[in-house]
TORBA-174630 format. One record per residue (C-alpha): y, z, x negated; chain; residue in one letter. Coordinates in nm, 2 decimals. Layout:
residues N
REC,Y,Z,X,A,A
...
***
This chain:
residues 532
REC,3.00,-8.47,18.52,A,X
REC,3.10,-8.21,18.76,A,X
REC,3.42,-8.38,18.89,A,X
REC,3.19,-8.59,19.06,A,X
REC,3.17,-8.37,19.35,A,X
REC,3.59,-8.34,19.31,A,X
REC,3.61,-8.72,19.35,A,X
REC,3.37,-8.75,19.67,A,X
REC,3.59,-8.44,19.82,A,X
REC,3.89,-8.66,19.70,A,X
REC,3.77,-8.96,19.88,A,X
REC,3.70,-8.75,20.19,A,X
REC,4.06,-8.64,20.21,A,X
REC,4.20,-9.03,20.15,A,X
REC,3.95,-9.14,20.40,A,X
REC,4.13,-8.91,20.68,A,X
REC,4.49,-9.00,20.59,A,X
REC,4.41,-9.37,20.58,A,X
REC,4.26,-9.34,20.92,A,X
REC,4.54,-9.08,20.99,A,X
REC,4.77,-9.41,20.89,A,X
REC,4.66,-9.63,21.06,A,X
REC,4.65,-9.40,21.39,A,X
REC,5.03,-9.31,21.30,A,X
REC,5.08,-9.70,21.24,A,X
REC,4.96,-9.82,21.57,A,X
REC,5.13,-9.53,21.77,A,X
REC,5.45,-9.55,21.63,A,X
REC,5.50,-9.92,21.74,A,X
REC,5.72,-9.89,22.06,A,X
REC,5.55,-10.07,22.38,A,X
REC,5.86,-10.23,22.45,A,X
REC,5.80,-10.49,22.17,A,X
REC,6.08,-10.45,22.02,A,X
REC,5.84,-10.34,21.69,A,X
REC,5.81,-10.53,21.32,A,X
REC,5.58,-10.71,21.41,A,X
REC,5.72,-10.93,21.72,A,X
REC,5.87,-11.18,21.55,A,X
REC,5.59,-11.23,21.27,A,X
REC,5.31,-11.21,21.56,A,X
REC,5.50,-11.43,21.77,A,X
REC,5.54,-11.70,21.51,A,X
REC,5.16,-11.68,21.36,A,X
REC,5.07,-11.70,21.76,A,X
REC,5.26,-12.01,21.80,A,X
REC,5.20,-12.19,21.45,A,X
REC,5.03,-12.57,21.52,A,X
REC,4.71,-12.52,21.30,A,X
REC,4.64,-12.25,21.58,A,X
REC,4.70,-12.45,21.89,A,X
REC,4.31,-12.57,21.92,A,X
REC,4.21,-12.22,21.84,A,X
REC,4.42,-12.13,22.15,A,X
REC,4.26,-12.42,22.37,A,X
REC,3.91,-12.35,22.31,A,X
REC,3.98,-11.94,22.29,A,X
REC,4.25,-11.87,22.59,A,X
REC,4.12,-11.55,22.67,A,X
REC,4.16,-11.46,22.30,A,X
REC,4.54,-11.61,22.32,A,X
REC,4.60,-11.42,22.65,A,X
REC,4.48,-11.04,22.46,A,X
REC,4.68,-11.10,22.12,A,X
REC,4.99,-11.19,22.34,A,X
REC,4.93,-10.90,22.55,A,X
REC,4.86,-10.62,22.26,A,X
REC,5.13,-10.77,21.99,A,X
REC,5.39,-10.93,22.18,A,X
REC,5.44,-10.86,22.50,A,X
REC,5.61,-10.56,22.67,A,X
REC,5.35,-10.43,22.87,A,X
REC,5.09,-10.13,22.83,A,X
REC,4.85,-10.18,22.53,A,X
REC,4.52,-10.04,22.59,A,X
REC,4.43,-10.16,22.26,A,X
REC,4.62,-9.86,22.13,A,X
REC,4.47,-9.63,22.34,A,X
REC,4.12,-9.73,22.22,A,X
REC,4.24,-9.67,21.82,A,X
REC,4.33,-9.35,21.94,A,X
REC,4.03,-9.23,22.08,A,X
REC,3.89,-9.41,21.77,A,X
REC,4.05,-9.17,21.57,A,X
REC,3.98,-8.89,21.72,A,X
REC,3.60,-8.96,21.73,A,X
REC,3.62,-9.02,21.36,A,X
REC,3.80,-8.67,21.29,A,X
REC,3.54,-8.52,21.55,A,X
REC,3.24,-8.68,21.35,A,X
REC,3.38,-8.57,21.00,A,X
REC,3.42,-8.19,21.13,A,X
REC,3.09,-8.20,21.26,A,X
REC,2.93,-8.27,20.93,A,X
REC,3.13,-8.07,20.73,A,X
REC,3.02,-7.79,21.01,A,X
REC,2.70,-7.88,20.95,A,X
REC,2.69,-7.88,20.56,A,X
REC,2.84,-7.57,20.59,A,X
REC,2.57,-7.44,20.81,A,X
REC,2.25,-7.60,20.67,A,X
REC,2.33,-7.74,20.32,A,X
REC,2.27,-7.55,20.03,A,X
REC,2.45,-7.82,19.77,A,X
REC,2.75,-7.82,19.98,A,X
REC,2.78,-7.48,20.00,A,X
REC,2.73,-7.46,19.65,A,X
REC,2.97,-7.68,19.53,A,X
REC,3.22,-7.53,19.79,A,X
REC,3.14,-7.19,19.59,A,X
REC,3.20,-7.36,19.19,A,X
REC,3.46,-7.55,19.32,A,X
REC,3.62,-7.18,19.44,A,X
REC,3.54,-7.03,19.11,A,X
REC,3.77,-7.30,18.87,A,X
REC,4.08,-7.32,19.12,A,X
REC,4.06,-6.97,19.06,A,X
REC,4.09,-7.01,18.66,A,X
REC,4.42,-7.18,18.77,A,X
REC,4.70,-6.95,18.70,A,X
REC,5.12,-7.07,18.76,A,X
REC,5.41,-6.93,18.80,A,X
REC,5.62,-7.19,19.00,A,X
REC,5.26,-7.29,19.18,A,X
REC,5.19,-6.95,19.28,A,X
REC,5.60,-6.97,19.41,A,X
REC,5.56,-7.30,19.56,A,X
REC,5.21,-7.24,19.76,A,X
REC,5.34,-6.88,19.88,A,X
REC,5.62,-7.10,20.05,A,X
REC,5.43,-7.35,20.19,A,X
REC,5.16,-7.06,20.31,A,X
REC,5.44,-6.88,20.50,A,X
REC,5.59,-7.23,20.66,A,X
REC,5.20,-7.30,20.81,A,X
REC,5.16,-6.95,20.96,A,X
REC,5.19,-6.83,21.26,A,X
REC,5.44,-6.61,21.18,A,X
REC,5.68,-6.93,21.14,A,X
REC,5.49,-7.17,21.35,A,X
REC,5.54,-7.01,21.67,A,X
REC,5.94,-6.99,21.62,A,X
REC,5.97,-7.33,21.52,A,X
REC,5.76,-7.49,21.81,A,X
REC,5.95,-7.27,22.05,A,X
REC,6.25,-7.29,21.91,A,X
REC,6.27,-7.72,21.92,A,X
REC,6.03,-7.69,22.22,A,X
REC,6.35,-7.55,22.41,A,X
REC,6.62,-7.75,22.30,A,X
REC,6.40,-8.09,22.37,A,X
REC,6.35,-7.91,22.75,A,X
REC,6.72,-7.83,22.79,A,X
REC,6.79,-8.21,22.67,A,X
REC,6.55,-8.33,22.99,A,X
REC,6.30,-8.42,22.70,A,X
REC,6.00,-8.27,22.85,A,X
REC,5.71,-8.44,22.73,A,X
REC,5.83,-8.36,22.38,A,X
REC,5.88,-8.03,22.46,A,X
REC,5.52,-8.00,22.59,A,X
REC,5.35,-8.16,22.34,A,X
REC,5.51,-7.95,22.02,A,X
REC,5.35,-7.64,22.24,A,X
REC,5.04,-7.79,22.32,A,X
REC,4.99,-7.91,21.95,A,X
REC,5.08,-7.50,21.80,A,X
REC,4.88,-7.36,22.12,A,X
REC,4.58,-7.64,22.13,A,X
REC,4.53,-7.61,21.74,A,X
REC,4.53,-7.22,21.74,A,X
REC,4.27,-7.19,22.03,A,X
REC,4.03,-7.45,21.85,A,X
REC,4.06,-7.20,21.54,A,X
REC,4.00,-6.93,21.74,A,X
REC,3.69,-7.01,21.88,A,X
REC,3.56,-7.17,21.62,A,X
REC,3.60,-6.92,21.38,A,X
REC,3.42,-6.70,21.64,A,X
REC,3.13,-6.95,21.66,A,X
REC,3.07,-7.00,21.29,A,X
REC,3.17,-6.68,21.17,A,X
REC,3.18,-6.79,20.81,A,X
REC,3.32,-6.51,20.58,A,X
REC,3.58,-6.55,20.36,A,X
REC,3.55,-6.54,19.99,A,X
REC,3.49,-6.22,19.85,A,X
REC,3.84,-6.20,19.64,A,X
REC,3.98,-6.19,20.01,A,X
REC,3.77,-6.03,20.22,A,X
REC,3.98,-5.70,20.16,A,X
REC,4.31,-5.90,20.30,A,X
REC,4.23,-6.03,20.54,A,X
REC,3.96,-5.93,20.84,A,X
REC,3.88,-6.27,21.05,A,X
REC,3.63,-6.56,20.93,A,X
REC,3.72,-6.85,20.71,A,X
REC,3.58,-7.13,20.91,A,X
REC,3.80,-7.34,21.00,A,X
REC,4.13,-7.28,20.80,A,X
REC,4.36,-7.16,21.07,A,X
REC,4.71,-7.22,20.88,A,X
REC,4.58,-7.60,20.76,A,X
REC,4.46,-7.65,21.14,A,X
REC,4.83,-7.54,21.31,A,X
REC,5.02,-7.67,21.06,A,X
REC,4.90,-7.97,21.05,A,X
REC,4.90,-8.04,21.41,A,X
REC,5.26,-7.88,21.46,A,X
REC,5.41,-8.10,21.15,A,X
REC,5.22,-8.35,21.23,A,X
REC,5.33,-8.43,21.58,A,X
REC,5.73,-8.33,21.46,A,X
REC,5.61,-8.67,21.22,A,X
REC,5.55,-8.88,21.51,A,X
REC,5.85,-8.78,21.70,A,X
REC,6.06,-8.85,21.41,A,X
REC,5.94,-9.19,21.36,A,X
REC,5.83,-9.32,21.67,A,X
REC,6.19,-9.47,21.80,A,X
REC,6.33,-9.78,21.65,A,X
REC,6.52,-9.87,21.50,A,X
REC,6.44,-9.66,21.23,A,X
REC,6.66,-9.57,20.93,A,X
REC,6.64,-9.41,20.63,A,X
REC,6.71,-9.09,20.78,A,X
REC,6.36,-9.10,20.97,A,X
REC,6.18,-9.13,20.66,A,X
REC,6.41,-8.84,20.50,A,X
REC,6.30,-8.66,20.75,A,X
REC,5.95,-8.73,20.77,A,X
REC,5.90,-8.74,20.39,A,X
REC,5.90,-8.34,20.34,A,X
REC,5.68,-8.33,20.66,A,X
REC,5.39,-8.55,20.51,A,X
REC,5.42,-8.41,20.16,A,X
REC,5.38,-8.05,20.36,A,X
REC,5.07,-8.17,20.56,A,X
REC,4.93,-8.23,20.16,A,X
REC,5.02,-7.93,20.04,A,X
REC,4.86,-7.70,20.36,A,X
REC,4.48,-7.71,20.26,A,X
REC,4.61,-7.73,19.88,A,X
REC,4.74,-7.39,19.88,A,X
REC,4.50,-7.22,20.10,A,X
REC,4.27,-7.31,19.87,A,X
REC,4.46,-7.22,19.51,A,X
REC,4.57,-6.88,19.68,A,X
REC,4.18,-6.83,19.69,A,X
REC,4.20,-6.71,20.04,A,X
REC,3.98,-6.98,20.18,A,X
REC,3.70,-7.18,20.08,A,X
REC,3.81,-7.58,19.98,A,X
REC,3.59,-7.71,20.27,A,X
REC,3.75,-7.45,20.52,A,X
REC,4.07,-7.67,20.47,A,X
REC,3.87,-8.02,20.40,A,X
REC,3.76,-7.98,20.81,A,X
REC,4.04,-7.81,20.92,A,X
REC,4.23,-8.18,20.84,A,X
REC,3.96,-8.34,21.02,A,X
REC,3.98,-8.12,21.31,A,X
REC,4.35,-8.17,21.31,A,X
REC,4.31,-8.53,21.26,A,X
REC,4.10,-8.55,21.58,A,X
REC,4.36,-8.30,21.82,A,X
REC,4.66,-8.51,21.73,A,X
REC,4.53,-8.82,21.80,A,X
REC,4.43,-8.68,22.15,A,X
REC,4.77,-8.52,22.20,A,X
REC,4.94,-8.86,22.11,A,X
REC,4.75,-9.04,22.34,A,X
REC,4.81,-8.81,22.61,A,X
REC,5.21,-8.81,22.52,A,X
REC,5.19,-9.17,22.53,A,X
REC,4.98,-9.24,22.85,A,X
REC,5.01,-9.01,23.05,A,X
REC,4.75,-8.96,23.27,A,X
REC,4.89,-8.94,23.61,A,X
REC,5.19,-9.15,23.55,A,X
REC,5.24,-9.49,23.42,A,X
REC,5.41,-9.46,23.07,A,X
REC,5.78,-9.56,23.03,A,X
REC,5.95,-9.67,22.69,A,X
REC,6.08,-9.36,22.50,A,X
REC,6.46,-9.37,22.52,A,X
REC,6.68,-9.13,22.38,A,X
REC,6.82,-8.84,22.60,A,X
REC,7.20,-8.93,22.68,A,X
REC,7.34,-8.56,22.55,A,X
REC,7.58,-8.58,22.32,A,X
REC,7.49,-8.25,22.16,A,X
REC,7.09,-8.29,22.11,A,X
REC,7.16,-8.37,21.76,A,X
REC,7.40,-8.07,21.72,A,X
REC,7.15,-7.87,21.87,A,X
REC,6.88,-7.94,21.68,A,X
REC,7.03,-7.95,21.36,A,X
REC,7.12,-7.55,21.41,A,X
REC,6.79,-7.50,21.49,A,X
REC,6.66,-7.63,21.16,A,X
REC,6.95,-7.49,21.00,A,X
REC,6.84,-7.12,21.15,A,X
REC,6.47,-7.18,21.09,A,X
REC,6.49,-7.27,20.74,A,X
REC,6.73,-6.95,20.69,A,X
REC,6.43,-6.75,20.88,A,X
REC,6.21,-6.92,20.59,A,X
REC,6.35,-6.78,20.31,A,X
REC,6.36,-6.47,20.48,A,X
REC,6.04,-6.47,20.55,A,X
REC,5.86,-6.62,20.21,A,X
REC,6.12,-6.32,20.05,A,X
REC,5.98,-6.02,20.25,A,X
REC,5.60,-6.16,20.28,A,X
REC,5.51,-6.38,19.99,A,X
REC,5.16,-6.47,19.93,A,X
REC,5.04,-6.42,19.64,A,X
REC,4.69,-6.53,19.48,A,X
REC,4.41,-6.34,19.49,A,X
REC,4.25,-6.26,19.21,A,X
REC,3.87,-6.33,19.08,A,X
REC,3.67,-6.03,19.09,A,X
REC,3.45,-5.92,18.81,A,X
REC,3.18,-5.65,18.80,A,X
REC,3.21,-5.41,18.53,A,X
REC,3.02,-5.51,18.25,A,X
REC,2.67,-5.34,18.20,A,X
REC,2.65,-5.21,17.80,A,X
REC,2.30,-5.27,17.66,A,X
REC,2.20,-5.21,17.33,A,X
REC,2.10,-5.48,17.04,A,X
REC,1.74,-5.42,17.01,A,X
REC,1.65,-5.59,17.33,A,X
REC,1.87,-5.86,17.24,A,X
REC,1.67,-5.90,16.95,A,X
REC,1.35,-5.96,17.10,A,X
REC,1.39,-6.18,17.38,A,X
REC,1.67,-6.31,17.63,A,X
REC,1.81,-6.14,17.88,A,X
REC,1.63,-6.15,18.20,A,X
REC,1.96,-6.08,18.42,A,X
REC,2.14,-6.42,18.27,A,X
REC,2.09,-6.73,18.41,A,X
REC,1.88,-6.94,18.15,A,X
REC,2.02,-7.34,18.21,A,X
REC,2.35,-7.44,18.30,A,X
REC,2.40,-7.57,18.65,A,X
REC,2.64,-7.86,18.79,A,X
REC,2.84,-7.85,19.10,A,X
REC,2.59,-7.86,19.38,A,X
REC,2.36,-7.61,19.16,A,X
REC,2.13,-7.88,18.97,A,X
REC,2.05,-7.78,18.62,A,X
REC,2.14,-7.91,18.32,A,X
REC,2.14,-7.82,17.95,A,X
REC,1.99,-7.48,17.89,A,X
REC,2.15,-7.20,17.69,A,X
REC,2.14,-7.26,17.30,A,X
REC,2.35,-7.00,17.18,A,X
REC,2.48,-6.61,17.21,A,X
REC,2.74,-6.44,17.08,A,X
REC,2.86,-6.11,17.04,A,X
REC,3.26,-6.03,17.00,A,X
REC,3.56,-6.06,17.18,A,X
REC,3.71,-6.38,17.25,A,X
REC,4.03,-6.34,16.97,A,X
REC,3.73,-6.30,16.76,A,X
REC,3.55,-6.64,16.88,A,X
REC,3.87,-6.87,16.89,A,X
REC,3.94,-6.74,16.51,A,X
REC,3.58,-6.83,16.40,A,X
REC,3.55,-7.14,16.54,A,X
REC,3.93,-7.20,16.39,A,X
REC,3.82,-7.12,16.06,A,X
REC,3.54,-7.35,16.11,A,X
REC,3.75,-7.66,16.21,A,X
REC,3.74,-7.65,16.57,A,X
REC,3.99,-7.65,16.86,A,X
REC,3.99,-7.45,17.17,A,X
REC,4.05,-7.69,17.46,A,X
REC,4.29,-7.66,17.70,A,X
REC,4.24,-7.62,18.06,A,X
REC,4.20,-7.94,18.27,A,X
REC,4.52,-8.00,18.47,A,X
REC,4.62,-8.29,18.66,A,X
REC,4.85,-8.39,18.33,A,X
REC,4.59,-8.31,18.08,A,X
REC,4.34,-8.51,18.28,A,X
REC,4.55,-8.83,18.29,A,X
REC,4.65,-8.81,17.89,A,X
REC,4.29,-8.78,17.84,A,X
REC,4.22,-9.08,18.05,A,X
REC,4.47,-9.27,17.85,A,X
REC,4.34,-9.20,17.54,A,X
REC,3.95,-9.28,17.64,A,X
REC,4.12,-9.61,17.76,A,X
REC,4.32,-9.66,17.41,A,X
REC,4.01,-9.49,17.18,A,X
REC,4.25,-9.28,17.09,A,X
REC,4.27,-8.94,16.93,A,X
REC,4.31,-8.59,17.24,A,X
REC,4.23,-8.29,16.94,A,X
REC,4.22,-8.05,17.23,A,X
REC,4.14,-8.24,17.57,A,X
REC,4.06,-8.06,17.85,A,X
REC,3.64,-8.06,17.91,A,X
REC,3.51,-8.06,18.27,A,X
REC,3.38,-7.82,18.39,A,X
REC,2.99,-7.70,18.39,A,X
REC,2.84,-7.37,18.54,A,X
REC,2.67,-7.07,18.47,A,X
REC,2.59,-6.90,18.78,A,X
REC,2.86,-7.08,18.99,A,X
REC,3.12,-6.98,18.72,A,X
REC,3.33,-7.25,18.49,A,X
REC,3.34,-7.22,18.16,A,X
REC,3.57,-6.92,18.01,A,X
REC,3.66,-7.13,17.69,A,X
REC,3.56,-7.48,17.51,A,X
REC,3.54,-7.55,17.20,A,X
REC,3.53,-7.92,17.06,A,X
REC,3.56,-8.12,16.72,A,X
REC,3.66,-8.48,16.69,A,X
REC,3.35,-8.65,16.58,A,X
REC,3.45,-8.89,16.35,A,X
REC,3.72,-8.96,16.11,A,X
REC,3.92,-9.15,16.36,A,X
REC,3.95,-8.86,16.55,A,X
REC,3.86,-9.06,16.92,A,X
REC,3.80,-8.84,17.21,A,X
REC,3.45,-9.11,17.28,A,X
REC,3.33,-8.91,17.03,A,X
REC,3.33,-8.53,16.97,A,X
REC,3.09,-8.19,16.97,A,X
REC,3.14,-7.99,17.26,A,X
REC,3.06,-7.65,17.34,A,X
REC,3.07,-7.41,17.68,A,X
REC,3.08,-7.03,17.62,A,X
REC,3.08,-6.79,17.89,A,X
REC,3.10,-6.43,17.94,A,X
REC,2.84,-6.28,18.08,A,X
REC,2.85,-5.93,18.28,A,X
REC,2.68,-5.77,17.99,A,X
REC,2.84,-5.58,17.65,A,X
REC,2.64,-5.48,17.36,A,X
REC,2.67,-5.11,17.24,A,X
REC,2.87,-4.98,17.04,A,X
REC,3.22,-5.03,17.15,A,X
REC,3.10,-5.27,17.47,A,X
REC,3.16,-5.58,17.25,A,X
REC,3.12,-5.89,17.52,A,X
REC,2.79,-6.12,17.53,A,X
REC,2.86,-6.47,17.59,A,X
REC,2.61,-6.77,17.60,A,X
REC,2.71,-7.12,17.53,A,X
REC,2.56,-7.46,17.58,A,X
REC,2.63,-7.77,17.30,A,X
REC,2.64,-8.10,17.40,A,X
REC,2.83,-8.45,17.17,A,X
REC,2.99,-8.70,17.31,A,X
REC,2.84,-8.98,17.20,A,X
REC,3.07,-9.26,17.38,A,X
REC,3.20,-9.38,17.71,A,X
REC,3.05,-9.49,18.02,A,X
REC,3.13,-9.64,18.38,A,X
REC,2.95,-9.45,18.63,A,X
REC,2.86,-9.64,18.92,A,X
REC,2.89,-9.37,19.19,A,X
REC,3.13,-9.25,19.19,A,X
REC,3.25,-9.52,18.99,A,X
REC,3.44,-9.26,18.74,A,X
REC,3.47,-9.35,18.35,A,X
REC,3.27,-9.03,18.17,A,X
REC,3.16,-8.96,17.88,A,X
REC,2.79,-9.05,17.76,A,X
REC,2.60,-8.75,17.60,A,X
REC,2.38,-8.77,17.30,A,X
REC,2.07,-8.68,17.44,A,X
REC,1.93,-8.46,17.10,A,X
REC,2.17,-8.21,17.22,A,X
REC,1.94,-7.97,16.92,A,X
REC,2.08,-8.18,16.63,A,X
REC,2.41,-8.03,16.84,A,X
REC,2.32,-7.68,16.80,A,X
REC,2.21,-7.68,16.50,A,X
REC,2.53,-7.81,16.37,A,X
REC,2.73,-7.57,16.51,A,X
REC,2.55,-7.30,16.39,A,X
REC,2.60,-7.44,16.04,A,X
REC,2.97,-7.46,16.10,A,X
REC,3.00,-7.12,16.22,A,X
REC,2.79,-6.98,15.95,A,X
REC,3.07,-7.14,15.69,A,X
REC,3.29,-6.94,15.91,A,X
REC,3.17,-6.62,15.87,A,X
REC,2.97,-6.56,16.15,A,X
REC,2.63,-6.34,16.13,A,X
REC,2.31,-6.50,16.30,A,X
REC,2.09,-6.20,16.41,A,X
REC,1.79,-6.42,16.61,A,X
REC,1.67,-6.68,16.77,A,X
REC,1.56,-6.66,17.10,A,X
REC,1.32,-6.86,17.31,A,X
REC,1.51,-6.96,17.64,A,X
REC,1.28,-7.20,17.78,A,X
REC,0.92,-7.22,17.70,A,X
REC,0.83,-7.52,17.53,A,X
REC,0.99,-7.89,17.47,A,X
REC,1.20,-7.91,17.79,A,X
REC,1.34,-8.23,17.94,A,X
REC,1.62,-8.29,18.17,A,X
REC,1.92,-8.44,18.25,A,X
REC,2.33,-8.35,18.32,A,X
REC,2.55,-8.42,18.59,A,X
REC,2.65,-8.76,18.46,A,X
REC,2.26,-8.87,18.47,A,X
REC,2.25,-8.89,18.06,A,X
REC,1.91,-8.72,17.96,A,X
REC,1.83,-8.47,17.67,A,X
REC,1.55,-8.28,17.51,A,X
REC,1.56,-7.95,17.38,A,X
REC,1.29,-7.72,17.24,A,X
REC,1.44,-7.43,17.44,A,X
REC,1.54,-7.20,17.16,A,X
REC,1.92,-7.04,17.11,A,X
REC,2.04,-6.91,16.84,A,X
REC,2.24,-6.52,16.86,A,X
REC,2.52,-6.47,16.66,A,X
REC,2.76,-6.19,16.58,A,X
REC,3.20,-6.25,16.50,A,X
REC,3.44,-6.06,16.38,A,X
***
């Protein structure tokens, strides 16, 4: 199952906001214990059942009073931080270093690619063009200046300098980096854009600018609802940076995965050096006694978000397209013969492994495909989406009927799918059982009238199945995936559709296994066919 690889990159991304948490968590307690947790940590210090605990341990009394209770410096704090940032540190390097020297990374960075690109929406398109524009440059700049001078003329100095330090910091590590690595960019946007890929430059700013405006906002108690107003659009921004680098196609989706960690890493640094100074001893954050700071920085949010608009209106970002070679005609006596030596022969998951090989060809245009396969009792599935994903959850769950699920995806040299066909396989109609099968297009059209050649693999769900790494319910696959293919054929033979050979694809009784681990056996041959 090829969302493996989506889960693990999943469970990256949750591992560097739960650590981002608990950074934010620790740093936005005030050292003047004044925090949450005084009162709680006070009482739990002082509870009875604790007093011989205290007796025998008093240096262990003396450090939780000092770091939970009492109002003086916590170095305890300054050791998560640096914690933090050597965990962000260590992630980037081995993303770097997958990037670098690991083919299956870079592979599935590649597939992964390849389906966001098969994405296509309206209001997403809208809403990742405005989030692309509010993580530029183009925007950053203003809006760190812009607050940097109002905190300076308020006498708040050290907030001033950090929002610049976080923009300037952030945009020299991308710099360089980019420099050093000098990973190019997809090839959809190589013709937009003329720097290197790695690291995402817009997900490493903008997360470091919004991210420090988050700890400003919440760091000063008592805090109200209006902090968390205010910081709620921040956070959800920070989630939506690397998000729409990635669905704009402008960027590989581990580009953005290390730009977070390398963000991760430069905030907590800047944090730590906001809060301990290191040539002075810190002093509780007060507010600044001017009566307009609020004023003031209300206009200026008010004129940046007015410079937004204005800016997402004039340069929207729109996303790139896949490209696709012409398609080379050939005629239908090689075809005939033996299988083309320019298609790959065996589908591949996301890191490149292979999987089922090809068992079937066909020759027409897809209108022409979805109508034979109609006629022959079959749905066309719809493309996975978050909301698709979840109802087909729920009804693997329930063993209930999904006609036209959405299948994950497989690959065909590092392509998705185009379209997938399935059929419920019993009378109940539950999605634990159903036949499956993966067409593609290939870059090759068969004379007359360049009519498309696409290759398919078959595969039946036989039931359901817990796997234990990732730990992801999936479906288990019949391993005769033959008996498959051969009833297909028979279905679309009903239908109307012309078999004109088989071919051998792989030589002999081939054995393997699919991304889930099930195993199959095949005798290698496909089956061509011709629809109208």
């Amino acid at each position: 199952m090829t969302w493996h690889v989506v889960w693990v990159l999943l469970g990256k991304a949750a591992l560097v906001f739960a650590v981002a948490g608990v950074f934010a968590f620790a740093w936005l307690l005030p050292r003047h214990g004044g925090h949450l947790l005084r009162e709680p940590a006070s009482r739990a210090l002082r509870h009875p059942l604790l007093d011989g605990l205290w007796r025998r341990a008093p240096r262990l009394h003396a450090f939780l009073e000092r770091h939970l209770h009492l109002a003086r410096r916590s170095w305890l704090r300054l050791a998560i931080g640096c914690l933090v940032a050597a965990c962000g540190l260590v992630w980037y390097v081995r993303l770097l270093h997958g990037v670098l020297a690991d083919g299956t990374l870079v592979e599935a960075d590649r597939c992964l690619h390849n389906t966001v690109g098969r994405f296509h929406s309206a209001a997403l398109s809208q809403l990742y063009s405005l989030v692309s524009n509010l993580s530029s440059i183009v925007f950053l700049a203003p809006l760190a200046g812009g607050l940097a001078a109002v905190f300076w003329a308020a006498g708040r100095r050290r907030e001033a300098a950090g929002l610049i330090a976080a923009l300037a910091g952030a945009g020299l590590l991308q710099t360089v980096m980019k420099g050093v690595v000098a990973r190019p960019r997809p090839p959809e946007a190589l013709a937009l854009f003329h720097d290197f890929s790695f690291p995402s430059g817009h997900t490493l700013m903008g997360v470091s600018v919004y991210g420090f405006l988050v700890y400003l906002v919440l760091r000063d108690e008592p805090r109200r609802a209006w902090h968390w107003l205010l910081a709620a659009p921040l956070l959800l921004l920070i989630g939506a940076i690397p998000v729409a680098r990635v669905y704009l196609g402008v960027h590989w989706p581990y580009d953005t995965a290390a730009s977070l960690a390398l963000a991760v890493a430069w905030l907590a640094v800047l944090v730590s050096l906001v809060k301990f100074p290191p040539f002075q001893q810190p002093t509780p954050t007060t507010k600044a006694d001017r009566p307009w700071l609020g004023s003031a920085l209300t206009a200026t949010v008010a004129a940046l978000a007015v410079y937004a608009a204005v800016l997402n209106a004039q340069r929207p970002q729109r996303k790139v397209e896949a490209l696709r070679a012409p398609p080379r005609m050939i005629t239908t006596t090689p075809l005939l013969v033996a299988y083309p030596t320019v298609l790959s022969r065996t589908s591949q998951d996301a890191v490149g492994g292979p999987m089922e090989p090809v068992s079937m060809l066909f020759i027409g245009e897809s209108a022409s495909l979805v109508a034979t396969f109609q006629r022959a009792g079959w749905e066309l599935a719809e493309a996975p989406t978050v909301h698709g994903l979840l109802r087909e959850l729920w009804a693997v769950l329930r063993n209930q009927a999904d006609p036209r699920g959405p299948a994950t995806p497989a690959y065909l040299a590092r392509q998705p799918q185009d379209l997938t066909f399935e059929k419920a396989g019993d009378p109940s109609g539950s999605i634990r059982r159903r036949h499956h099968t993966r067409l593609w297009q290939t870059a090759l059209c068969m004379a007359p009238g360049c009519q498309p050649l696409w290759v398919a693999t078959a595969s039946y769900d036989a039931g359901v199945k817990l796997v234990r790494e990732p730990y992801l319910i999936t479906h288990r696959i019949d391993p005769r995936v033959d008996m498959e293919r051969d009833y297909i054929a028979r279905d679309l033979l009903r239908a109307g559709a012309q078999e004109i050979a088989v071919l051998q694809i792989t030589q002999g009784p081939t054995e393997g296994r699919n991304a889930a681990g099930d195993p199959f056996q095949t005798d290698g041959r496909a089956y061509a066919f011709v629809v109208r």
